[in-house]
N, CA, C and O atoms as CSV, one atom per row, in Angstrom:
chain,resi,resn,atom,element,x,y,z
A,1,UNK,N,N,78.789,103.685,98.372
A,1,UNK,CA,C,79.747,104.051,97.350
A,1,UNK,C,C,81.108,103.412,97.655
A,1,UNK,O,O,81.603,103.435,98.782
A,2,UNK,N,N,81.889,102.642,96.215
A,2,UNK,CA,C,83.304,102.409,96.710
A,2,UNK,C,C,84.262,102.886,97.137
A,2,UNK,O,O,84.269,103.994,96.600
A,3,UNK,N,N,85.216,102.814,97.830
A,3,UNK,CA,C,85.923,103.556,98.094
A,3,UNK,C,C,87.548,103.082,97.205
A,3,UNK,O,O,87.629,101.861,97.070
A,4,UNK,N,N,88.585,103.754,96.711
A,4,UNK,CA,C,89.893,103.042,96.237
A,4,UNK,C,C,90.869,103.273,97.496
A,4,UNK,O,O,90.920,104.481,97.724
A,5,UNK,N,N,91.418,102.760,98.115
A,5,UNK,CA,C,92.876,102.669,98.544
A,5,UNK,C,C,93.925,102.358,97.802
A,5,UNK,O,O,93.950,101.304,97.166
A,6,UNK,N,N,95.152,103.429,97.783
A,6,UNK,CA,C,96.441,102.784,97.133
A,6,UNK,C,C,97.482,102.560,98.221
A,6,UNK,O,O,97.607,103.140,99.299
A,7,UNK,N,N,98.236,101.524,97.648
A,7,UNK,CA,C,99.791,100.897,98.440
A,7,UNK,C,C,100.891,101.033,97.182
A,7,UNK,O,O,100.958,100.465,96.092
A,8,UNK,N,N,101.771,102.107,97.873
A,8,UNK,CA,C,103.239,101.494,96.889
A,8,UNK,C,C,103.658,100.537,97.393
A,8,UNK,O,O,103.971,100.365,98.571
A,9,UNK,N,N,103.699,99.795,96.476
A,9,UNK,CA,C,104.528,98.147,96.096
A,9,UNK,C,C,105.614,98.269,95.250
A,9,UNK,O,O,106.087,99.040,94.415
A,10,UNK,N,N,105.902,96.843,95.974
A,10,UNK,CA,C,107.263,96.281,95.283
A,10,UNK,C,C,107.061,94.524,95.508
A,10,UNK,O,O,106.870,93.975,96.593
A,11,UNK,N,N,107.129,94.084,94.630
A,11,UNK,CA,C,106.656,92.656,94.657
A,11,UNK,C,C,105.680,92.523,95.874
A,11,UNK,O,O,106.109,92.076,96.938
A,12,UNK,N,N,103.969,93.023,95.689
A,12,UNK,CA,C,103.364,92.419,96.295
A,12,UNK,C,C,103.543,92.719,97.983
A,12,UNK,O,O,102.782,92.413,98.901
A,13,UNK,N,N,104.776,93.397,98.012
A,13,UNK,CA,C,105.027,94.393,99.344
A,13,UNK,C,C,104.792,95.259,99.583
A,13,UNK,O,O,105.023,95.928,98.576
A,14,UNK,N,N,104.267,96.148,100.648
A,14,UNK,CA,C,104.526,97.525,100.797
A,14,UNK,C,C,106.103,97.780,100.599
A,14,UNK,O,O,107.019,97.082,101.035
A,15,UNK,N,N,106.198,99.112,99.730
A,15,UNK,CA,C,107.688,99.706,99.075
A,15,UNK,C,C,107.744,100.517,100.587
A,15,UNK,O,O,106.914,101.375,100.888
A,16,UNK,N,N,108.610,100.194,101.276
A,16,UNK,CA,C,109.090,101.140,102.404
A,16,UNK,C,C,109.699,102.671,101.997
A,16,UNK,O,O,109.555,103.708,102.645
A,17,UNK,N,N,110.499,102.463,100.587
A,17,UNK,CA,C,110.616,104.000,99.846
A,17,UNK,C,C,109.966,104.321,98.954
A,17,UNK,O,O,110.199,104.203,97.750
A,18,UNK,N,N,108.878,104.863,99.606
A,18,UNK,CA,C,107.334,105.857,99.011
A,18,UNK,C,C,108.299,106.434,97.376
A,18,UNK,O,O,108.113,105.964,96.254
A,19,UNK,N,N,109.171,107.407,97.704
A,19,UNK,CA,C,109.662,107.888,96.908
A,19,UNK,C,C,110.182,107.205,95.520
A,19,UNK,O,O,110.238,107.787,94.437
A,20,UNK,N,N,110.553,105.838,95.778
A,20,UNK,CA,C,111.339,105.106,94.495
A,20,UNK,C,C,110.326,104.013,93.991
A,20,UNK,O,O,110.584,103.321,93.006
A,21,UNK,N,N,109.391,103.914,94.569
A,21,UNK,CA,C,108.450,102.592,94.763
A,21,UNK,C,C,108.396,102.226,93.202
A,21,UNK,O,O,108.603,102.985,92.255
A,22,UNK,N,N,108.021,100.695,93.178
A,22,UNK,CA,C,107.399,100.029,91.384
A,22,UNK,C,C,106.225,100.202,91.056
A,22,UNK,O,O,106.038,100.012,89.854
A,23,UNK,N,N,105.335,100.491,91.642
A,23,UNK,CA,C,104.156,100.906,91.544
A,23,UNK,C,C,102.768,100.381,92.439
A,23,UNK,O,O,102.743,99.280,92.989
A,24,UNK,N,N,101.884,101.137,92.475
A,24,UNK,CA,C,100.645,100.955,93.337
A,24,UNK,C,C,99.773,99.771,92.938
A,24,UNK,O,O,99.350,99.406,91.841
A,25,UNK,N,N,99.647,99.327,94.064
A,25,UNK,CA,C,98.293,98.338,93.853
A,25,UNK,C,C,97.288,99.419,94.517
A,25,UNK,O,O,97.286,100.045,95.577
A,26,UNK,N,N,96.442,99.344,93.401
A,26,UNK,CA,C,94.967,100.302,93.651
A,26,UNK,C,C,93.561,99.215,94.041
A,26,UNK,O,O,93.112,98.438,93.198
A,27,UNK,N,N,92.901,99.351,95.683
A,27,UNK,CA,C,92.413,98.355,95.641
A,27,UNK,C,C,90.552,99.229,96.019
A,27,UNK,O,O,90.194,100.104,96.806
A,28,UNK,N,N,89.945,98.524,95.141
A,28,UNK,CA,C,88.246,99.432,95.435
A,28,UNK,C,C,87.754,98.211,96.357
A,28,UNK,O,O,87.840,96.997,96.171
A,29,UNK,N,N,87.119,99.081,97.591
A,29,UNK,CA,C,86.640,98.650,98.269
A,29,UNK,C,C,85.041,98.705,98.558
A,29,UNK,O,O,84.548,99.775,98.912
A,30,UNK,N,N,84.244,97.562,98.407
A,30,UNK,CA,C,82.244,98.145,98.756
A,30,UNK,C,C,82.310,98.834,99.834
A,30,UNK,O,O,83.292,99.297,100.415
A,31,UNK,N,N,80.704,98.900,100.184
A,31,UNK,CA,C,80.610,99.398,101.049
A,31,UNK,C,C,80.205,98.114,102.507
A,31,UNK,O,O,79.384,98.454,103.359
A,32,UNK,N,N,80.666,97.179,102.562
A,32,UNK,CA,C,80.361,96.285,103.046
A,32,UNK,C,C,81.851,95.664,103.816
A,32,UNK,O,O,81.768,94.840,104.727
A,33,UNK,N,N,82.956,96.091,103.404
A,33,UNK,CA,C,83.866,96.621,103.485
A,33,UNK,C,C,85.162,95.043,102.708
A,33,UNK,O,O,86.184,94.537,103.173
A,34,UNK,N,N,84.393,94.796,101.442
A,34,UNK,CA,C,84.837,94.270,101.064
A,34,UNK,C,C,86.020,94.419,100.056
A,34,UNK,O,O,85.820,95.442,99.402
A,35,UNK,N,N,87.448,93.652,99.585
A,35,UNK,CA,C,87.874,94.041,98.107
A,35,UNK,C,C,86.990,93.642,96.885
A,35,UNK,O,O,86.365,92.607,97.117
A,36,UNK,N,N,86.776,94.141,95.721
A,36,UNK,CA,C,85.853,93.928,95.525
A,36,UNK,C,C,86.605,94.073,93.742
A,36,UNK,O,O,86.061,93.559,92.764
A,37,UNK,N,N,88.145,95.014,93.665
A,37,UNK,CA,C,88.466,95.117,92.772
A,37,UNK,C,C,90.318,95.437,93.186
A,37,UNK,O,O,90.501,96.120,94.193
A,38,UNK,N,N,91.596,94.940,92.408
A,38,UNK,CA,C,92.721,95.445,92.401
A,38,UNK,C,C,93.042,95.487,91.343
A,38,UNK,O,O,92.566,94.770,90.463
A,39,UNK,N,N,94.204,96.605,91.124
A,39,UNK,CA,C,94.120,97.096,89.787
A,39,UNK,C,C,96.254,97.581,90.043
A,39,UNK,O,O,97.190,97.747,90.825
A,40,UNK,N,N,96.010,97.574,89.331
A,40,UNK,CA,C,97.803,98.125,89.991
A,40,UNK,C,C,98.470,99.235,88.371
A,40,UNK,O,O,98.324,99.057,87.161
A,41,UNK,N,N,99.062,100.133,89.033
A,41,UNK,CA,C,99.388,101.589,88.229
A,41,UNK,C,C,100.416,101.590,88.440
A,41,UNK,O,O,100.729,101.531,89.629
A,42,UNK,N,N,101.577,101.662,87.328
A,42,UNK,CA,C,103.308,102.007,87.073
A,42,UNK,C,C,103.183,103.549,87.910
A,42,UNK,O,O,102.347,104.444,87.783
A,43,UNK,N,N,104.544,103.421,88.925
A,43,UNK,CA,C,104.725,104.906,88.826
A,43,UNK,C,C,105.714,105.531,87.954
A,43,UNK,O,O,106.202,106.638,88.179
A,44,UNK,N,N,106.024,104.722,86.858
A,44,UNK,CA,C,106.602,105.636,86.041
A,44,UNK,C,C,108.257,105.907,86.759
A,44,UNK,O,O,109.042,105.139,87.316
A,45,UNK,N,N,108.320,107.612,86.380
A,45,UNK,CA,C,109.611,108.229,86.755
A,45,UNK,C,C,109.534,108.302,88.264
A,45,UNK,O,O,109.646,109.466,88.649
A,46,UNK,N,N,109.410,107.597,89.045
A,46,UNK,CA,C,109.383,107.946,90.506
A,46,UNK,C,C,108.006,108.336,91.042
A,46,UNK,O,O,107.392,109.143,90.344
A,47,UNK,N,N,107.382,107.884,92.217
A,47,UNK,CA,C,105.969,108.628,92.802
A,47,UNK,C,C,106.233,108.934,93.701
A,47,UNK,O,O,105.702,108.421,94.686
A,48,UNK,N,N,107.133,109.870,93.824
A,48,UNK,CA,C,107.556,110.676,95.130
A,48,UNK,C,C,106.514,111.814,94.946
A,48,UNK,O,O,105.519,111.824,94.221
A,49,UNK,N,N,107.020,112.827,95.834
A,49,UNK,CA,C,105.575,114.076,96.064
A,49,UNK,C,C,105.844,114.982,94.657
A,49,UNK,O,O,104.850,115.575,94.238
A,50,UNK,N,N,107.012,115.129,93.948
A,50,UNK,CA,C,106.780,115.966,93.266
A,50,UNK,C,C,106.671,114.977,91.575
A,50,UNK,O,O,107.020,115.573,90.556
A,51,UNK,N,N,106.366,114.072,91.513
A,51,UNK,CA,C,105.944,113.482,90.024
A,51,UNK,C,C,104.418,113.533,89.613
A,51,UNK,O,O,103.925,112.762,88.788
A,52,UNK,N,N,103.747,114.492,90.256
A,52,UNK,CA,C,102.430,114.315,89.917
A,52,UNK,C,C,101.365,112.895,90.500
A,52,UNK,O,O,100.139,112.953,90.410
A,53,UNK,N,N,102.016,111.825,91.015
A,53,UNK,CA,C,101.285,110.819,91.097
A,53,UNK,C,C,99.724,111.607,91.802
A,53,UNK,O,O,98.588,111.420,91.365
A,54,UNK,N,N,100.118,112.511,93.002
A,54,UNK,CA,C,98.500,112.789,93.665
A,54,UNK,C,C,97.457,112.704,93.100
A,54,UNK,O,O,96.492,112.012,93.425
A,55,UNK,N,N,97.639,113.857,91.628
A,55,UNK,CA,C,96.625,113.953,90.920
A,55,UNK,C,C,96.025,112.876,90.129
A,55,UNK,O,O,94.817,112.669,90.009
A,56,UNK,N,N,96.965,112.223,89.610
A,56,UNK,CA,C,96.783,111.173,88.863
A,56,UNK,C,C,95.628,109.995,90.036
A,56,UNK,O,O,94.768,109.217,89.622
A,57,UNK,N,N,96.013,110.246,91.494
A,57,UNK,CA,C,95.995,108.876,92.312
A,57,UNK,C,C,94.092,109.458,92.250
A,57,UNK,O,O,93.082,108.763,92.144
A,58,UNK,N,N,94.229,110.847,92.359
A,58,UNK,CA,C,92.613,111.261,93.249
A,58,UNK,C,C,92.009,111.582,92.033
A,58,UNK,O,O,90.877,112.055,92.135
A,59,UNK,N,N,92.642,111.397,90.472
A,59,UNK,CA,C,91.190,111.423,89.399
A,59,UNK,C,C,90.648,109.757,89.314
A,59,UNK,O,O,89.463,109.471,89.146
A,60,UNK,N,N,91.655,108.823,89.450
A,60,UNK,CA,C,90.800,107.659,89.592
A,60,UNK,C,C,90.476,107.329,91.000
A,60,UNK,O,O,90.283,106.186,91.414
A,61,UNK,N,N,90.415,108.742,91.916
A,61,UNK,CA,C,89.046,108.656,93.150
A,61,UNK,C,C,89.778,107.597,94.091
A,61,UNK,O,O,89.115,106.618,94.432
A,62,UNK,N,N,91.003,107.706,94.508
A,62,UNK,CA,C,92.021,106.951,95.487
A,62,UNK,C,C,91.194,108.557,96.442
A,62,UNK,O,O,90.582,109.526,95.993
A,63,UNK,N,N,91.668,108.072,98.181
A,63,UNK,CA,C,91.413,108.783,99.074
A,63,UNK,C,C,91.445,107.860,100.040
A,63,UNK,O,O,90.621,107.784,100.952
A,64,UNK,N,N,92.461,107.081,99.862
A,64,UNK,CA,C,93.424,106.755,101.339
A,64,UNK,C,C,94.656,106.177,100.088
A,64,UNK,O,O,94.544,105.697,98.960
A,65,UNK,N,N,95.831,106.521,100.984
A,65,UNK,CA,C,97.143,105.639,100.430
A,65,UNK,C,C,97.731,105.312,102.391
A,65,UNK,O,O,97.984,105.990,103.387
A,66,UNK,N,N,97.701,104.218,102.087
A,66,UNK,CA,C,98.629,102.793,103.050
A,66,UNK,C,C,100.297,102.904,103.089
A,66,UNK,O,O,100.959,102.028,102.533
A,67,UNK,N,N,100.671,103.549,103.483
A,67,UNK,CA,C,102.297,103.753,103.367
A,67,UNK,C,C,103.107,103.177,104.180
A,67,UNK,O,O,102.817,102.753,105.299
A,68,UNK,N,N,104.807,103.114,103.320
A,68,UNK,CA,C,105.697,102.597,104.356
A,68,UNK,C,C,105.925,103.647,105.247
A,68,UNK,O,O,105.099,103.986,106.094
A,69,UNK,N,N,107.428,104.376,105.028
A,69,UNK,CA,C,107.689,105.760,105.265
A,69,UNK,C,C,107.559,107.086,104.295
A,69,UNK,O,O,108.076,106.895,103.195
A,70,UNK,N,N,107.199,107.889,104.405
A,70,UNK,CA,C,106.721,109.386,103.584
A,70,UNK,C,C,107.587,110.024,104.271
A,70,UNK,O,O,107.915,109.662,105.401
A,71,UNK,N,N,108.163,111.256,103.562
A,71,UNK,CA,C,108.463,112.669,103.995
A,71,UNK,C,C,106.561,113.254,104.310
A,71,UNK,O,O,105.511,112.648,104.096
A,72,UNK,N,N,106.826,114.681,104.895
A,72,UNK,CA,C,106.457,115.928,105.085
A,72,UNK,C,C,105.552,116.028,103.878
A,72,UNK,O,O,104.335,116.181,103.780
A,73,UNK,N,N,106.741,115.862,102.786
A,73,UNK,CA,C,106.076,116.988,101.898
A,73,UNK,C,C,104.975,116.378,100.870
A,73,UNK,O,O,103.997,116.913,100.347
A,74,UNK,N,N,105.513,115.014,100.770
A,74,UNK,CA,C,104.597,113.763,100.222
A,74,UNK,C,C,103.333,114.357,100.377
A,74,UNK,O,O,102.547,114.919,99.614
A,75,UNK,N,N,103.365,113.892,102.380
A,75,UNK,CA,C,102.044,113.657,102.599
A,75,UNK,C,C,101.492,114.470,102.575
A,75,UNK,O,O,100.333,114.183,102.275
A,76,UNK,N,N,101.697,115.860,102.794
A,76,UNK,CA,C,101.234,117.013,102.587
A,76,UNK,C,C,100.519,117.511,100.825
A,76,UNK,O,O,99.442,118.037,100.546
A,77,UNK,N,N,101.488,117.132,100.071
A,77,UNK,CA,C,101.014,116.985,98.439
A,77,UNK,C,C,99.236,115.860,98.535
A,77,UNK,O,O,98.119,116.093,98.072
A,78,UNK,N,N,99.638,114.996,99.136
A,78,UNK,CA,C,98.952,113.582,99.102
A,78,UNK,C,C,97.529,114.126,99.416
A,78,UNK,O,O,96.637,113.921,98.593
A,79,UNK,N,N,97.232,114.904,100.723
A,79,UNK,CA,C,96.690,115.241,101.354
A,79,UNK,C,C,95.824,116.754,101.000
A,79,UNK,O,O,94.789,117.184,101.509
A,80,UNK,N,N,96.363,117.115,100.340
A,80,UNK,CA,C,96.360,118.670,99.526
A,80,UNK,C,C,95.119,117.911,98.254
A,80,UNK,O,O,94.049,118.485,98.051
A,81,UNK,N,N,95.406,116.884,97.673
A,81,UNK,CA,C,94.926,116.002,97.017
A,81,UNK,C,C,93.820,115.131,97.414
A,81,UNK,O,O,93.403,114.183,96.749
A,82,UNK,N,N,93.422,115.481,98.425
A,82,UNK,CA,C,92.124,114.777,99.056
A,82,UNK,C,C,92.361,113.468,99.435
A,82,UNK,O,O,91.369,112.805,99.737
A,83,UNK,N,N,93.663,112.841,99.499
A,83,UNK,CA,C,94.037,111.655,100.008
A,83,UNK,C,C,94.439,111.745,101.067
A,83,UNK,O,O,95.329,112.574,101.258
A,84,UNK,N,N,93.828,110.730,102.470
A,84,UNK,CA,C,94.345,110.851,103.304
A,84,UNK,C,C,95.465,109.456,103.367
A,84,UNK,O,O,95.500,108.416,102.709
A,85,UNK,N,N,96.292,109.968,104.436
A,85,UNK,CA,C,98.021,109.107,104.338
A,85,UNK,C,C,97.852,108.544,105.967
A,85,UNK,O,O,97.783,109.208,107.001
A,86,UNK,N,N,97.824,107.412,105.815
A,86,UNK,CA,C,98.639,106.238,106.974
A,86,UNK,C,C,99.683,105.695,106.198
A,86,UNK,O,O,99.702,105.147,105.096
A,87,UNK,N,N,100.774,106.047,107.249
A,87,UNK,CA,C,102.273,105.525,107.249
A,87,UNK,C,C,102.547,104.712,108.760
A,87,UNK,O,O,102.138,104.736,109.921
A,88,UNK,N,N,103.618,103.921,107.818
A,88,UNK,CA,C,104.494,103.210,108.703
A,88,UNK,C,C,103.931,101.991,108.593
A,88,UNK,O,O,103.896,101.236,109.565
A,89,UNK,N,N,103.374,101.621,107.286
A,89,UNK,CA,C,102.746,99.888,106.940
A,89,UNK,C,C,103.755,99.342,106.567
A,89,UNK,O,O,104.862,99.724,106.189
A,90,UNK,N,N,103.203,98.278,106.729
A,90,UNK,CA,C,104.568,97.243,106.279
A,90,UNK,C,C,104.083,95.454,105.985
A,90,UNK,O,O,103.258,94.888,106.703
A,91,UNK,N,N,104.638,94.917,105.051
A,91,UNK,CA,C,104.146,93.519,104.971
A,91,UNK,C,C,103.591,93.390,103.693
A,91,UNK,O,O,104.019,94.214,102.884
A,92,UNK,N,N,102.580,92.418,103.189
A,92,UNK,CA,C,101.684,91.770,101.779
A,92,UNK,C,C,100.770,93.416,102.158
A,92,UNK,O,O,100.254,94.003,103.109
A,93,UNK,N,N,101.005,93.572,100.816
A,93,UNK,CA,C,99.270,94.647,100.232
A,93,UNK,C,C,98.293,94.458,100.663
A,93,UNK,O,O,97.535,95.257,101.213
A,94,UNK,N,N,98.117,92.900,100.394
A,94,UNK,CA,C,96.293,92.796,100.411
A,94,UNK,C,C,95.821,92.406,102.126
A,94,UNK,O,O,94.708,92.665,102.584
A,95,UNK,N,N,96.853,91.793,102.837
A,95,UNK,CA,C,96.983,91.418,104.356
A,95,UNK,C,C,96.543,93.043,104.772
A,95,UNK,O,O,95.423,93.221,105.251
A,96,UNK,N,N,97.455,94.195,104.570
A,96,UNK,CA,C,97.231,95.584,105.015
A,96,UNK,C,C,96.335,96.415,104.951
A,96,UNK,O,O,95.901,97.264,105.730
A,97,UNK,N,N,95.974,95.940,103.456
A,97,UNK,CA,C,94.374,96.515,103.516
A,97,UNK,C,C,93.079,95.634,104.175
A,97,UNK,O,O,92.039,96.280,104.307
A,98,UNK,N,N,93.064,94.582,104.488
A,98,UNK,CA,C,92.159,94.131,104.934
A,98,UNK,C,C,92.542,94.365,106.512
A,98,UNK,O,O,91.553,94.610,107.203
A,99,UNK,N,N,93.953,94.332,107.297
A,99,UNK,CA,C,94.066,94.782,108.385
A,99,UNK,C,C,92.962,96.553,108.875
A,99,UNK,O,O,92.270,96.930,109.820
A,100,UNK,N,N,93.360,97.031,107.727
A,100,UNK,CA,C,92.682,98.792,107.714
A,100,UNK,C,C,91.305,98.539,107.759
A,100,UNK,O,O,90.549,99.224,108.449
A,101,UNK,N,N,90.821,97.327,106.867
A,101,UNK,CA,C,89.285,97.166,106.914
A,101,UNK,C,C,88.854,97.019,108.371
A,101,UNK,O,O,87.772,97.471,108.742
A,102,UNK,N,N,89.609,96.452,109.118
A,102,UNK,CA,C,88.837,95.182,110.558
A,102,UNK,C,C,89.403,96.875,111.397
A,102,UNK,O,O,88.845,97.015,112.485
A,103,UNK,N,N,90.236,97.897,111.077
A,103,UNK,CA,C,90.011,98.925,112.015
A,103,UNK,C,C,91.133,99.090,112.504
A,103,UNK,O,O,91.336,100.252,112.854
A,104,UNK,N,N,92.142,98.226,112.712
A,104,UNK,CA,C,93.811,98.044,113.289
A,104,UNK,C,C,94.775,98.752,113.168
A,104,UNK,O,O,95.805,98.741,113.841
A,105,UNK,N,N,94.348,99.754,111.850
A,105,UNK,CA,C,96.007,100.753,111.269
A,105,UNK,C,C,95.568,101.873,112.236
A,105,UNK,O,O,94.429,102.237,112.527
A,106,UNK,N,N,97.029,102.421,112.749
A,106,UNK,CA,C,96.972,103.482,112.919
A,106,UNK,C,C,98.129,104.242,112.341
A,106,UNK,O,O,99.177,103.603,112.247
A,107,UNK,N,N,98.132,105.774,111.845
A,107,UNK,CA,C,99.140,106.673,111.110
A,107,UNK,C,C,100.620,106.109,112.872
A,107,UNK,O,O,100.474,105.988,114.089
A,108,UNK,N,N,101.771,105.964,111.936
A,108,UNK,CA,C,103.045,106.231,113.044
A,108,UNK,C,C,103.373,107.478,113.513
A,108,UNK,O,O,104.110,107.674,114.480
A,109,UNK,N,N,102.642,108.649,112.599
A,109,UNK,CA,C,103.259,109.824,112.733
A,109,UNK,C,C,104.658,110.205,112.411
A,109,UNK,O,O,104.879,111.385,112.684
A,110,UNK,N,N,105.423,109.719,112.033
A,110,UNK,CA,C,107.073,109.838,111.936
A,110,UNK,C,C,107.079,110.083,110.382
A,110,UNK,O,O,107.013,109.150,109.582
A,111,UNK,N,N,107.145,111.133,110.089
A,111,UNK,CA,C,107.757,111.582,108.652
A,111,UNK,C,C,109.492,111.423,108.591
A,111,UNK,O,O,110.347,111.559,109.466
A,112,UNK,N,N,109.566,111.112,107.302
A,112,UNK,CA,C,111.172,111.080,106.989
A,112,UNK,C,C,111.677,112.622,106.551
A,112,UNK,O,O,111.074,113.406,105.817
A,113,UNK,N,N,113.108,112.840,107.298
A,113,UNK,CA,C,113.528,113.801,106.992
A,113,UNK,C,C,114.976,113.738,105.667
A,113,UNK,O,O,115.801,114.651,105.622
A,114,UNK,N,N,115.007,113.121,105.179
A,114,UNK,CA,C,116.599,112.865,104.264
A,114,UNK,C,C,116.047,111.726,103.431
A,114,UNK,O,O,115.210,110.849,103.644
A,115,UNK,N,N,116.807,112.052,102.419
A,115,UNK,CA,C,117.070,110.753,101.564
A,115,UNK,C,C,118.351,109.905,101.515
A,115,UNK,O,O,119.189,109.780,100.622
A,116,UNK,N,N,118.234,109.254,102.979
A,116,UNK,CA,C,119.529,108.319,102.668
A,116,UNK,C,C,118.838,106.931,102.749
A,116,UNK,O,O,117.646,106.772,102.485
A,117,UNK,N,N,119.779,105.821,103.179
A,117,UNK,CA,C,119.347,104.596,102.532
A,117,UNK,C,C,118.277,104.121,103.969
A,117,UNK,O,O,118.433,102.998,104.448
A,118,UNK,N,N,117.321,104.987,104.507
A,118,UNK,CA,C,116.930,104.291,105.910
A,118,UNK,C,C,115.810,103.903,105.310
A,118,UNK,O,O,115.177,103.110,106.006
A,119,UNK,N,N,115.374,104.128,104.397
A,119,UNK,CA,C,114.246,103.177,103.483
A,119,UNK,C,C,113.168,104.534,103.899
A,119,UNK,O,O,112.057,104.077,104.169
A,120,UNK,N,N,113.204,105.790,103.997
A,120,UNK,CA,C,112.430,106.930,103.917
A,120,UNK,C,C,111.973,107.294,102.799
A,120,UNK,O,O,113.065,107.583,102.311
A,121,UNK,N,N,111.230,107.525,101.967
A,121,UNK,CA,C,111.027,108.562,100.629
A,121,UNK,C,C,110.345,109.661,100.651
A,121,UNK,O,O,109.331,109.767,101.340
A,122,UNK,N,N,110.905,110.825,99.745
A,122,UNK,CA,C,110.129,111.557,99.703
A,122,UNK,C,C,109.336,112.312,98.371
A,122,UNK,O,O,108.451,113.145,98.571
């Protein structure tokens, strides 16, 4: 069965502010652990934790998102949502997800606490 991963982007980047990001590249992956499909979704008014994106991310069956920095409460929403959250990515989309394929990501653990300009979102 495929699996979807999402990345907030910003030109083709991981968006380091989860919170303000331009929107997701949504990428389905086989089971072979190939891309196999990308698809990319506006976030609209913001996809921080409280715009609804979760739900939206886990009815089209996302269950990993690739992150820059997240708050707490994000990932906690994210996660509440059957998506699990690695943070602290950084670089091209499609480089990151194929890094996650070969096994290499690991979560930073460091949630953001504030919204100032340290490139945190929440």
């Amino acid at each position: 069965m495929n699996i979807k991963i999402a990345v907030p982007t910003a030109e083709d980047m991981v968006d380091s502010h989860f919170g303000h990001c331009d929107h997701y590249t949504i990428f389905e992956i086989d089971e072979k652990n190939n891309i196999v499909d990308k698809m990319y979704l506006p976030a609209g008014q913001g996809c921080g934790c409280k715009s609804g994106i979760s739900t939206i991310l886990n009815n089209i069956g996302v269950k990993l998102m690739l992150s820059g920095n997240m708050g707490d409460g994000a990932k906690n929403v994210l996660e509440a949502a059957d998506i699990q959250v690695i943070r602290g990515c950084s670089g091209n989309v499609t480089e990151l997800v194929q890094e996650y394929l070969k096994g290499t990501l690991n979560d930073s653990g460091l949630s953001c606490t504030s919204h100032d300009d340290n490139g945190c979102g929440h």
